[in-house]
Residue frames relative to the residue before (quaternion, step in Angstrom):
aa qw qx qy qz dx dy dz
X 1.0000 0.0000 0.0000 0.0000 0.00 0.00 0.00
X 0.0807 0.8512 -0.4911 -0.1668 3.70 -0.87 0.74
X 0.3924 -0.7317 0.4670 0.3042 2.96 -0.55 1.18
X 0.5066 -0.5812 0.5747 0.2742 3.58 -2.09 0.30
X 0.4229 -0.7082 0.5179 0.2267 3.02 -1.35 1.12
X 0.6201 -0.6498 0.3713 0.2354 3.38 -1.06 1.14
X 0.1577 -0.8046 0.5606 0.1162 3.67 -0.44 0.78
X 0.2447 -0.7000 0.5840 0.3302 3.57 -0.60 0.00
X 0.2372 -0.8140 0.5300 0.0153 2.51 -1.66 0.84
X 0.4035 0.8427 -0.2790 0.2217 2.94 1.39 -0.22
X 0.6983 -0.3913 0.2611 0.5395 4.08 -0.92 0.29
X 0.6891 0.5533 -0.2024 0.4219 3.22 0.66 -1.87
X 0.7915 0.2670 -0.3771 0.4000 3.60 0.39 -1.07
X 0.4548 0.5611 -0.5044 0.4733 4.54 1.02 -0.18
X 0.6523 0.5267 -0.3956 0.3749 3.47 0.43 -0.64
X 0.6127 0.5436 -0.2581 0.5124 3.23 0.88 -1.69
X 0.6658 0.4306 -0.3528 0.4968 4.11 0.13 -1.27
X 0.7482 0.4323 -0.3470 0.3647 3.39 0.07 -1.41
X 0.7223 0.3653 -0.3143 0.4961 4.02 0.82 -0.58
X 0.6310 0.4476 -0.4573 0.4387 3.66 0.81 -0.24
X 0.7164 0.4382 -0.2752 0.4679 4.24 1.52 -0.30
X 0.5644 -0.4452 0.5180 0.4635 3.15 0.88 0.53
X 0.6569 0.5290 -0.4872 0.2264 3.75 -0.30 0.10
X 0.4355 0.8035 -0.2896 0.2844 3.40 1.50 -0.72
X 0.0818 -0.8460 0.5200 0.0844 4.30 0.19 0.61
X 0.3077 -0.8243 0.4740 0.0327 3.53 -0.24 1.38
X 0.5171 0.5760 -0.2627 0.5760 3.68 1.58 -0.85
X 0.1618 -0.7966 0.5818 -0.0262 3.38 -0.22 1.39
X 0.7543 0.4386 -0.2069 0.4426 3.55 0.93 -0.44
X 0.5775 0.4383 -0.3675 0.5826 3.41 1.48 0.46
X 0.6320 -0.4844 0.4601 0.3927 3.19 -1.78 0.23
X 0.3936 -0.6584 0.4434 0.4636 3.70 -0.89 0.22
X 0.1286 -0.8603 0.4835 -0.0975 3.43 -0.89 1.05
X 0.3385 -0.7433 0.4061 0.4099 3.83 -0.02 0.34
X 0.6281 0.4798 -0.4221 0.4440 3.97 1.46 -0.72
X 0.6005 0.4650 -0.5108 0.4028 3.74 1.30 0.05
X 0.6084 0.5767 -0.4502 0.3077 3.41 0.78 -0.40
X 0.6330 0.4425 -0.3086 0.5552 3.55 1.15 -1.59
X 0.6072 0.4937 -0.4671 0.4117 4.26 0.13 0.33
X 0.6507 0.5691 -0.3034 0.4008 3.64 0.96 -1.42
X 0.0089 0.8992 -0.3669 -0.2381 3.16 -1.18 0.82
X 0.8608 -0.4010 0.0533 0.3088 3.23 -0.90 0.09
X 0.0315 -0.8408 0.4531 -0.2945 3.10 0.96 1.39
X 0.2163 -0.8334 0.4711 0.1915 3.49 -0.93 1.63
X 0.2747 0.8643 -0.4071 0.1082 3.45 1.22 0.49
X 0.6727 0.5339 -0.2277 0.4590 3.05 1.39 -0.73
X 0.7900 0.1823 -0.4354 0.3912 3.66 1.49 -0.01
X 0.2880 0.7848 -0.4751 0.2746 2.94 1.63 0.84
X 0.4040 0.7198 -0.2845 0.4875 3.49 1.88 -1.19
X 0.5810 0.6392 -0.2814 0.4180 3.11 -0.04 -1.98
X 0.8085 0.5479 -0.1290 0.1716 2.74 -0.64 -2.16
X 0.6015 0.5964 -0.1534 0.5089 3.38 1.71 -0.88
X 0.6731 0.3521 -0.3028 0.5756 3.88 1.07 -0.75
X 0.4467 0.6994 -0.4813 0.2823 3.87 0.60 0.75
X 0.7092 0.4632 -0.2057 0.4901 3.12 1.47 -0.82
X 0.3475 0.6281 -0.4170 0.5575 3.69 1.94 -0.68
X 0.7644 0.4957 -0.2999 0.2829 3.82 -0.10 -1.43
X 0.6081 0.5397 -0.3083 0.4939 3.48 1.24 -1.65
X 0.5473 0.6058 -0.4357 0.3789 3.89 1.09 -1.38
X 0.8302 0.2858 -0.1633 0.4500 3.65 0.11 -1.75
X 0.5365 -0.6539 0.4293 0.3167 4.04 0.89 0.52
X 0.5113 0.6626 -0.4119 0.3604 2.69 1.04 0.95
X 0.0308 -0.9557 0.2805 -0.0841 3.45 2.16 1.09
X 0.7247 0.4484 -0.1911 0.4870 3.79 1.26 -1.18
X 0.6147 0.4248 -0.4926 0.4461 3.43 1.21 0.96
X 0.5126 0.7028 -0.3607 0.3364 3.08 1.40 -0.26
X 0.2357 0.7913 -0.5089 0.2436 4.08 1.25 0.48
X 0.6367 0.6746 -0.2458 0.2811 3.58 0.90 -1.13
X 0.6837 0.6435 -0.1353 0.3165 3.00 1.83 -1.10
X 0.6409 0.5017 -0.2046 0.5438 3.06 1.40 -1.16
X 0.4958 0.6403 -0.4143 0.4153 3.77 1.47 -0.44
X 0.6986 0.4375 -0.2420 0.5118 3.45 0.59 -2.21
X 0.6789 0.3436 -0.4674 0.4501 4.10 -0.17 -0.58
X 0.4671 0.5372 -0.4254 0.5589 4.05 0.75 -0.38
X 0.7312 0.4474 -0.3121 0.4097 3.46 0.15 -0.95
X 0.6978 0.5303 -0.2034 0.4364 3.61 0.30 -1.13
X 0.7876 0.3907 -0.2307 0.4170 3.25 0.34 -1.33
X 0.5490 0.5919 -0.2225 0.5465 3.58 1.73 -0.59
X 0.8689 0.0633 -0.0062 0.4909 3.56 0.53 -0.56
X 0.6965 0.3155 -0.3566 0.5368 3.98 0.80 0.11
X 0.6554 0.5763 -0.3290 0.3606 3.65 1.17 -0.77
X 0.1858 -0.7961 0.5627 0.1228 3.96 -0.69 1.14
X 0.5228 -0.6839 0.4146 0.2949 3.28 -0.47 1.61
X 0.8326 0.4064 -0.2331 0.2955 3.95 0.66 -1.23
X 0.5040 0.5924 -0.2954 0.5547 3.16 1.89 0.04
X 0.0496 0.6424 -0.6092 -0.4624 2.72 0.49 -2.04
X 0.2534 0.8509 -0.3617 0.2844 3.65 0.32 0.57
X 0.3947 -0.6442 0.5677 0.3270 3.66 -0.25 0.57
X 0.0156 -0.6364 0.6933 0.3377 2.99 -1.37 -0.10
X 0.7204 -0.3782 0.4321 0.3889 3.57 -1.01 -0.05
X 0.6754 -0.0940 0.1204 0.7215 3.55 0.88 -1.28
X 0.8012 -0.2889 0.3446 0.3949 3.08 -1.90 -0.03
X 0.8036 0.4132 0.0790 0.4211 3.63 -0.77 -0.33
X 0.5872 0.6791 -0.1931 0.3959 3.26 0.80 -1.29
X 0.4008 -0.7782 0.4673 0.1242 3.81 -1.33 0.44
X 0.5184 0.5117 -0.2849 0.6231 3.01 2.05 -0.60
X 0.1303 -0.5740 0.8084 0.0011 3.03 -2.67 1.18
X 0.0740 0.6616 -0.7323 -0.1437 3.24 -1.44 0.28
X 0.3905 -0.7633 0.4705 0.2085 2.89 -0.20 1.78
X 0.7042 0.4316 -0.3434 0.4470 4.24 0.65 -0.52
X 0.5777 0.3454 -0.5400 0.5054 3.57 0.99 0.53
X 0.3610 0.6602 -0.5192 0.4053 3.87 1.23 0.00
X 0.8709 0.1619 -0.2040 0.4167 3.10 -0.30 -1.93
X 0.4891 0.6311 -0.5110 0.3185 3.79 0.79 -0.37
X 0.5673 0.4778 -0.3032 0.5983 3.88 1.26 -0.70
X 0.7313 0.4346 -0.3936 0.3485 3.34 0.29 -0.29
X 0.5671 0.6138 -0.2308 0.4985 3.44 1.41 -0.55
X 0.7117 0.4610 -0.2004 0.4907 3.51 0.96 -0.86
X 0.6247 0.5145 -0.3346 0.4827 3.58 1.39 -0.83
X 0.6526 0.5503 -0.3100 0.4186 3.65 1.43 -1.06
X 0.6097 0.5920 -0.1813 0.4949 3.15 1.10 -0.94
X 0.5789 0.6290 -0.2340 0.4632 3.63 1.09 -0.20
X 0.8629 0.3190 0.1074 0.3770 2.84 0.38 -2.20
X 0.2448 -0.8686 0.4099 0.1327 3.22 2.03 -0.37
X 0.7656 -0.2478 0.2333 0.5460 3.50 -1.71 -0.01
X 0.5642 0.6567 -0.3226 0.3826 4.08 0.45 -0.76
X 0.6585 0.5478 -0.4047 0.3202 3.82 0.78 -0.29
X 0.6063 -0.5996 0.3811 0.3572 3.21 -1.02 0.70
X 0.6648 -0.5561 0.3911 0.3097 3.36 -1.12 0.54
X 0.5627 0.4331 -0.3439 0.6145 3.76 1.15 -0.70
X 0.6781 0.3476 -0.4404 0.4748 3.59 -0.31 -1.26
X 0.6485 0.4578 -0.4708 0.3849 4.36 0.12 -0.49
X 0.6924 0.3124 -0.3468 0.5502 3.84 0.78 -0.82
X 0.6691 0.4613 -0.4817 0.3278 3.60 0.21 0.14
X 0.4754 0.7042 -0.1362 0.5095 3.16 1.24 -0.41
X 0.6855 0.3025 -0.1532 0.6443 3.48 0.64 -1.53
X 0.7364 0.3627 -0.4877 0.2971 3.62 0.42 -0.29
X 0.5877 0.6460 -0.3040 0.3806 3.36 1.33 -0.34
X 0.5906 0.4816 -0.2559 0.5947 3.36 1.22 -0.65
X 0.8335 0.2750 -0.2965 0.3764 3.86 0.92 0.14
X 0.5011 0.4933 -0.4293 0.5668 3.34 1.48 0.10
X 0.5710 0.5383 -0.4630 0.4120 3.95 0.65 -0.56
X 0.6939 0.4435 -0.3964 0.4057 4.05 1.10 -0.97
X 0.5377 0.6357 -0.4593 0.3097 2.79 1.46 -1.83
X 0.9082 0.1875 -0.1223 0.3536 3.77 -0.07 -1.26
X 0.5633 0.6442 -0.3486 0.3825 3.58 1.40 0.37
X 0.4872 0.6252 -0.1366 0.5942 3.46 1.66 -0.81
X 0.2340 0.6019 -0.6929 0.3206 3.32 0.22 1.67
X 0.3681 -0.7347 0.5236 0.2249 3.73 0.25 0.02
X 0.3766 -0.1199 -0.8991 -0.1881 0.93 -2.71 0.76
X 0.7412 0.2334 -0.2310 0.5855 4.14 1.50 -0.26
X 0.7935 -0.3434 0.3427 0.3675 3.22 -1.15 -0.94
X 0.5483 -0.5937 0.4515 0.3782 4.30 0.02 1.04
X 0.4225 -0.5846 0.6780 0.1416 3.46 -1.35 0.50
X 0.6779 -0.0368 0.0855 0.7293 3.94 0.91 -0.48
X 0.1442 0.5755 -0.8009 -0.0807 2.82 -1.98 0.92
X 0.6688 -0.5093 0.4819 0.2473 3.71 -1.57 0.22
X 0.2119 -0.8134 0.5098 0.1832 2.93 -0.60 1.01
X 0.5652 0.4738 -0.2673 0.6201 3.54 0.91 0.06
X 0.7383 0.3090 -0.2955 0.5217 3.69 0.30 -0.28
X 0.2192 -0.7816 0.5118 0.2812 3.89 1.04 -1.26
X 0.6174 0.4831 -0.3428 0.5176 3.26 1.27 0.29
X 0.5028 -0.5636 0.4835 0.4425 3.68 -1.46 0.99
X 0.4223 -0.6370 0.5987 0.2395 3.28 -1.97 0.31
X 0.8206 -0.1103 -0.2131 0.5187 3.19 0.94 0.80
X 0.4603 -0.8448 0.1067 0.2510 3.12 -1.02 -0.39
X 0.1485 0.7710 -0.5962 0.1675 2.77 1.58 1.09
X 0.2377 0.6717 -0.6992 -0.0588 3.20 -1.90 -0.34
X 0.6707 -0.6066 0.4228 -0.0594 2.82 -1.58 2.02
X 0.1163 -0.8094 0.5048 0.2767 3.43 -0.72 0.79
X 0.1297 0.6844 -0.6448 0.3147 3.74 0.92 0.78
X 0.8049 0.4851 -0.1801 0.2906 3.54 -0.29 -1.49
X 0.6473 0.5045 -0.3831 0.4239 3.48 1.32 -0.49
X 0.5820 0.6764 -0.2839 0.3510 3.46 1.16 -0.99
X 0.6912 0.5375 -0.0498 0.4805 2.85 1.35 -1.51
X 0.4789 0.6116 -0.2509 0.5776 3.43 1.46 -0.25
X 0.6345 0.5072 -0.2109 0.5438 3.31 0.52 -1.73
X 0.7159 0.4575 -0.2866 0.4427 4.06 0.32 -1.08
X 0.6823 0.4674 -0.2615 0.4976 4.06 1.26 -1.12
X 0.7334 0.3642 -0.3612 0.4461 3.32 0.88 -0.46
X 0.6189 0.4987 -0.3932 0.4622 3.65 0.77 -0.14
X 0.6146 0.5585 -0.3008 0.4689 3.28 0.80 -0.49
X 0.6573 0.5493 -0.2624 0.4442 3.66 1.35 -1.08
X 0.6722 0.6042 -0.1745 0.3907 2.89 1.20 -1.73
X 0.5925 0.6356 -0.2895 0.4015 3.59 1.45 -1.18
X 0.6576 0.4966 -0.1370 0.5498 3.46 1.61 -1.16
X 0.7644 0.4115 -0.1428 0.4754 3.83 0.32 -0.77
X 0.2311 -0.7640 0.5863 0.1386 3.49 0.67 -1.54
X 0.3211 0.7909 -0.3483 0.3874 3.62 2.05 -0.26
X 0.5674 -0.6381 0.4934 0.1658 3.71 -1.27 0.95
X 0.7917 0.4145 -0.1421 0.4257 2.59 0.49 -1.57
X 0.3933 0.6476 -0.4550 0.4680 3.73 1.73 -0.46
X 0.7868 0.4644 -0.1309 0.3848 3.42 0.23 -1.92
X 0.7345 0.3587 -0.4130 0.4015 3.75 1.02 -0.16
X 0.3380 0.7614 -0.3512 0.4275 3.19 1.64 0.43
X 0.6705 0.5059 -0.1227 0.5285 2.82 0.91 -1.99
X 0.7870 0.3727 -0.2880 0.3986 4.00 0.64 -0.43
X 0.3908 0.6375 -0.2806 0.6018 3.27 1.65 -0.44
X 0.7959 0.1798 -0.2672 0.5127 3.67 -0.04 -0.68
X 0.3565 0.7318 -0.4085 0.4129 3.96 0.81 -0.17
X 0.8479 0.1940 0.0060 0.4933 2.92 -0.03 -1.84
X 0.5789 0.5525 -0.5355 0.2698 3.93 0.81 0.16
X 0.4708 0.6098 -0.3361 0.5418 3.02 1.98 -1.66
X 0.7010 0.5122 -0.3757 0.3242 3.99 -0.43 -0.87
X 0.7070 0.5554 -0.0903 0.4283 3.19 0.62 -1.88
X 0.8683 0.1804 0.0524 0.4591 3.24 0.32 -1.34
X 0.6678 0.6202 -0.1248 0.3922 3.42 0.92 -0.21
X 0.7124 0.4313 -0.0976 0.5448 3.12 0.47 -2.09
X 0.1869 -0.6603 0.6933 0.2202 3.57 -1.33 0.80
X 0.5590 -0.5673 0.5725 0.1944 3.61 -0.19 -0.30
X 0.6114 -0.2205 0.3123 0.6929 3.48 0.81 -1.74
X 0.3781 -0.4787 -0.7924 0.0000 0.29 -0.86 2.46
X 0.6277 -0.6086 0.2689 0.4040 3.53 -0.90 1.09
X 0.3773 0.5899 -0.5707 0.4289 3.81 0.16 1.18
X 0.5764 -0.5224 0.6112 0.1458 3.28 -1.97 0.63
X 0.7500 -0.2606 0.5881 0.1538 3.53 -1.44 0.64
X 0.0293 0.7229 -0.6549 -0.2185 3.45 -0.29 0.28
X 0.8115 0.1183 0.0860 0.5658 3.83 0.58 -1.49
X 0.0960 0.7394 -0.6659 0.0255 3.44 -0.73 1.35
X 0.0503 0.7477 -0.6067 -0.2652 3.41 -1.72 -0.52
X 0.8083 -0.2265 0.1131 0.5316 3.55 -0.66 -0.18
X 0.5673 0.6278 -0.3093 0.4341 3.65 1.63 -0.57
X 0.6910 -0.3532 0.4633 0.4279 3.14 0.68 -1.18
X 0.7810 -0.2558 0.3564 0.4445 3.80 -1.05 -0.66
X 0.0017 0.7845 -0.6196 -0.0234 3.85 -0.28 0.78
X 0.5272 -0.5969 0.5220 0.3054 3.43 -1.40 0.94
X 0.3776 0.6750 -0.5582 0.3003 3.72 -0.08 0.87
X 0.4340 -0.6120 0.6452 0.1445 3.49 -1.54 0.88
X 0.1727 -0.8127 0.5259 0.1818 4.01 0.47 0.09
X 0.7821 -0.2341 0.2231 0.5327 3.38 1.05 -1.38
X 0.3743 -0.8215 0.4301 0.0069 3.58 -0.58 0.43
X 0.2697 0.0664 -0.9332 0.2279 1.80 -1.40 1.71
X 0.3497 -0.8246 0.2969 0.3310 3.87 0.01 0.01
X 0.6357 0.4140 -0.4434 0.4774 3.31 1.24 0.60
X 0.2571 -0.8617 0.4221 0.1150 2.97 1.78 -0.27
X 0.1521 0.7846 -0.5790 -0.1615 4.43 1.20 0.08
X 0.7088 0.5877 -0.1679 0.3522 3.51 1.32 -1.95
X 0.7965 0.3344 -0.3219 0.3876 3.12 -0.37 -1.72
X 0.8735 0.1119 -0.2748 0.3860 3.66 -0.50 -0.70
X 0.6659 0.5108 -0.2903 0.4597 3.67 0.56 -0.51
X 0.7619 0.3868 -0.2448 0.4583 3.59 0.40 -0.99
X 0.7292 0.3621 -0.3192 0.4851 3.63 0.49 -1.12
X 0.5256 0.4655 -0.5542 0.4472 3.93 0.79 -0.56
X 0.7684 0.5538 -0.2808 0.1548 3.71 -0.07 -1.04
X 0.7542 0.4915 -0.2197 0.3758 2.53 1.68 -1.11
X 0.5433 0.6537 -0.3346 0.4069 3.15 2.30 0.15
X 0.4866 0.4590 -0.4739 0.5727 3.79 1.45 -0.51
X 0.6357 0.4352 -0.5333 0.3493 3.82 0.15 -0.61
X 0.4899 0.5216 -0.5138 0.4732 4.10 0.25 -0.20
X 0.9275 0.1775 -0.1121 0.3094 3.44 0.30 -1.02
X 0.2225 0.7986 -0.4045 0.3861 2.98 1.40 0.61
X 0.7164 0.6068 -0.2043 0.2771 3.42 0.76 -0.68
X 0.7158 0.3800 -0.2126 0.5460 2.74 1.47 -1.10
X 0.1655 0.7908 -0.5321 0.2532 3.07 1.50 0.49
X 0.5863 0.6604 -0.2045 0.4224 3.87 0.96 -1.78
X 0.8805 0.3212 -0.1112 0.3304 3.46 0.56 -1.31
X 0.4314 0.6392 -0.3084 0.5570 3.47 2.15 0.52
């Protein structure tokens, strides 16, 4: 008698197939469609996303689903990551960065791989998380696009998603290295998100500023967004915040 091997099926693992076959529709605001799929391009945003419910899994012992991860950071760093920048690109080839889907990957890959990563994959990593501020950090936050070929942002809007998320890579880096320049990151994005951002009343962030002021833009969505990027980043520099004291 042979028996069938078990396939998952589960939400997590259709997601995983459907983004590892090209099948995966990023265009939330269209019907799903196969001529949107054969337009959409390759853009690792979707296992950057992903890439984030790896550490959730390891939390609930639920570690032997967590294979997918070590694939999608393989992926990226192979095919979106410019060696002379270190920079993402958006796609392959491409000219566009958003440096805060940079360091936001970088946060999820640390957050994965834990004390246990290899020493290269950490400096490759740390260098990515600092060329993305080095040239994303035009204030009052972090560009929505910059040029890879020019190094400058293409405009100037910039989200306050990306600072939070900053704040969460550099603590996380800093926890691993112990690096200065990690930690003046980590205070730099603090105090922009605080300073410039935070309303107080009511107790929400800014979604879209630039040097003007407040810009009518939706950045991302949900649109107050308290948890996914703002809360869960924070609540990850808070872990390491402490040992802030003993450095």
């Amino acid at each position: 008698m042979r028996l069938r091997k078990h396939r998952d099926t589960s939400p997590t693992y259709r997601v995983i197939a459907a983004i590892e076959a090209g099948r995966f529709q990023i265009a939330e605001r269209c019907a799903l469609s196969e001529a949107e799929l054969a337009a959409q391009d390759d853009d690792y945003g979707p296992r950057m996303i992903l890439l984030g419910a790896a550490s959730m899994l390891s939390r609930l012992s639920l570690g032997e689903r967590t294979g997918f991860a070590g694939r999608f950071i393989a992926h990226v760093l192979e095919h979106h990551l410019d060696k002379t920048t270190s920079l993402l690109r958006n796609v392959p080839g491409g000219d566009v960065c958003n440096p805060g889907h940079s360091i936001e990957f970088v946060g999820f890959a640390l957050a994965h791989l834990g004390e246990g990563i290899a020493p290269e994959q950490a400096e490759q990593l740390q260098q990515i998380l600092v060329a993305s501020f080095q040239v994303g950090f035009i204030g009052p936050g972090i560009a929505i696009e910059i040029s890879m070929n020019a190094q400058k942002p293409l405009n100037g809007l910039c989200p306050w998603w990306s600072l939070p998320e900053t704040i969460r890579s550099a603590a996380l880096m800093y926890q691993l290295t112990k690096a200065p320049q990690i930690l003046e990151i980590w205070r730099q994005a603090h105090e922009a998100f605080f300073e410039d951002y935070w309303r107080g009343e009511p107790p929400i962030a800014y979604q879209m500023l630039s040097k003007s002021g407040p810009e009518s833009r939706t950045p991302s969505t949900p649109d107050l967004d308290p948890l996914y990027h703002t809360g869960l980043s924070l609540l990850a520099a808070i872990k390491v915040a402490p040992t802030l004291e003993s450095d």
